[in-house]
C-alpha positions in Angstrom: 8.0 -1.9 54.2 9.7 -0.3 51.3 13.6 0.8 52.1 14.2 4.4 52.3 17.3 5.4 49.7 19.6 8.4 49.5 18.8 10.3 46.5 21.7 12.1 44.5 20.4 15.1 43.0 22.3 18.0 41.1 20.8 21.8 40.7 21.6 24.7 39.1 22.0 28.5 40.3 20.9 30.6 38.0 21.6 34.6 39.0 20.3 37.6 37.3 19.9 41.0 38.3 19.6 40.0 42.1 17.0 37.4 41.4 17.5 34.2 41.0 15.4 31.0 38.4 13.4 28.7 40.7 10.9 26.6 40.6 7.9 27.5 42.9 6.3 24.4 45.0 3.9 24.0 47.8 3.8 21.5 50.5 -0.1 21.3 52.0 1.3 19.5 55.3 3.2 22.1 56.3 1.1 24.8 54.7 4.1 26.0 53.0 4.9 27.6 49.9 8.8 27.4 49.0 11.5 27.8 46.1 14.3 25.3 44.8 16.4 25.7 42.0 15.8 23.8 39.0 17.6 20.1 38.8 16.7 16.5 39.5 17.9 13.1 40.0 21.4 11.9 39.1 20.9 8.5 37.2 23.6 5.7 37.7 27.0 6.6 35.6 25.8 9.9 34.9 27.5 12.9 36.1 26.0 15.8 38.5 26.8 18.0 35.5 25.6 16.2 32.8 22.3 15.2 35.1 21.8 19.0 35.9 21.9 19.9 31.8 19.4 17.3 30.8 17.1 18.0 33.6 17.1 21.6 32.4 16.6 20.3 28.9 13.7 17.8 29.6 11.9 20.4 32.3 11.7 23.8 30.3 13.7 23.2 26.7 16.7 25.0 28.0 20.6 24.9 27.6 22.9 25.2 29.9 26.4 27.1 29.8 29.1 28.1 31.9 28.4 25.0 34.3 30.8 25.4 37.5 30.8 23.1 40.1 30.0 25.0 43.8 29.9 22.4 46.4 27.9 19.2 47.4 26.1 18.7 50.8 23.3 16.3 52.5 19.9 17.7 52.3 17.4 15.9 54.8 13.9 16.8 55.3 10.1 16.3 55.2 8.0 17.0 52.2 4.0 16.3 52.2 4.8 13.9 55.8 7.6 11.8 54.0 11.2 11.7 55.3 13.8 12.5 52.3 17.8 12.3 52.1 19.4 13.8 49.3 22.8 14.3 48.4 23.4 17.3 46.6 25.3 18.4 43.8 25.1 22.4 43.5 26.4 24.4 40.0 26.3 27.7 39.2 25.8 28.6 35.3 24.2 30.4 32.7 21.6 30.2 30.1 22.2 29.7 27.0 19.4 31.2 25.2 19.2 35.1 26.5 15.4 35.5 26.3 14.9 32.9 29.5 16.5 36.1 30.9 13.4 38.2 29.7 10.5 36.0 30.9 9.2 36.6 34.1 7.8 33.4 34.7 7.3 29.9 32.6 5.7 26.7 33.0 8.1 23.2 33.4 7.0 20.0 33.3 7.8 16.6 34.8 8.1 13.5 33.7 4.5 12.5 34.3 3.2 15.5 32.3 2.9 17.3 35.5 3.0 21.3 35.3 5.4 23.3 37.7 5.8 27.7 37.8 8.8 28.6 37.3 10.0 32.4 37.8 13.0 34.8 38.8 12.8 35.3 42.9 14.4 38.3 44.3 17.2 36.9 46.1 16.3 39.5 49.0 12.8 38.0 49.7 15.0 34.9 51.0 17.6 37.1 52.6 14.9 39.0 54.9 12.7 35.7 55.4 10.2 36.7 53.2 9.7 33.7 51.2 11.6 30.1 51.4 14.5 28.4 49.2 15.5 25.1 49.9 17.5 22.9 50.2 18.5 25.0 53.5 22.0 25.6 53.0 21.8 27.0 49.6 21.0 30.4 50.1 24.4 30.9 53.1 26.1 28.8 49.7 25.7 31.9 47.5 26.1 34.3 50.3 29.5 33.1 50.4 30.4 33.7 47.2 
């Protein structure tokens, strides 16, 4: 049996208008279509921040600015019937590169090769439980701000 780890993570709000940059996913377990901001996994002696910029680099070719740190908190779940514990490193920042304000929506790629939508979501569809933004606590995080 393989050991379950706690994965460190760091994402990015990105706010525009009243909309904020997600990526759009889908988990056909739960029948569920939901929304995350864009980030990844920290790798060992790398910070959140640094971790955050070159996930945004590798994922859709974009620069970050005006990175500031919001808050960390444990994200635990189920995605396509597996359990998951993240740790979670949250900024808020900026593109560098205006016209990622302009598209509506763009494809970003994993790793693998693997294609992933990404697009600006009204924050209001969240707000009146119209669509779904994980992790959980992020959308009371920028409520609060």
């Amino acid at each position: 049996m393989r050991k379950k780890l706690i994965r460190p993570i760091a994402i990015c709000i990105i706010i525009n208008d009243g909309k904020i940059f997600v990526f759009e996913g889908t988990d056909p377990i739960k029948n569920e279509t939901f929304y995350r901001p864009l980030g990844g996994a920290i790798e060992f002696g790398e910070r959140g921040e640094v971790a955050v910029k070159r996930e945004f680099r590798e994922e859709i070719k974009a620069e970050l600015a005006d990175l500031e740190f919001k808050g960390v908190f444990e994200n635990i779940f189920t995605y396509q019937g597996n359990d998951h514990h993240e740790i979670v490193m949250v900024y808020q920042g900026k593109f560098a590169d205006e016209s990622f304000y302009r598209q509506t929506e763009l494809t970003g790629y994993e790793d693998d090769g693997s294609a992933f939508r990404c697009l600006w979501k009204p924050l209001e569809s969240f707000r009146a439980g119209k669509a779904i933004i994980y992790p959980d606590r992020l959308l009371k995080m920028i409520e609060n701000e």
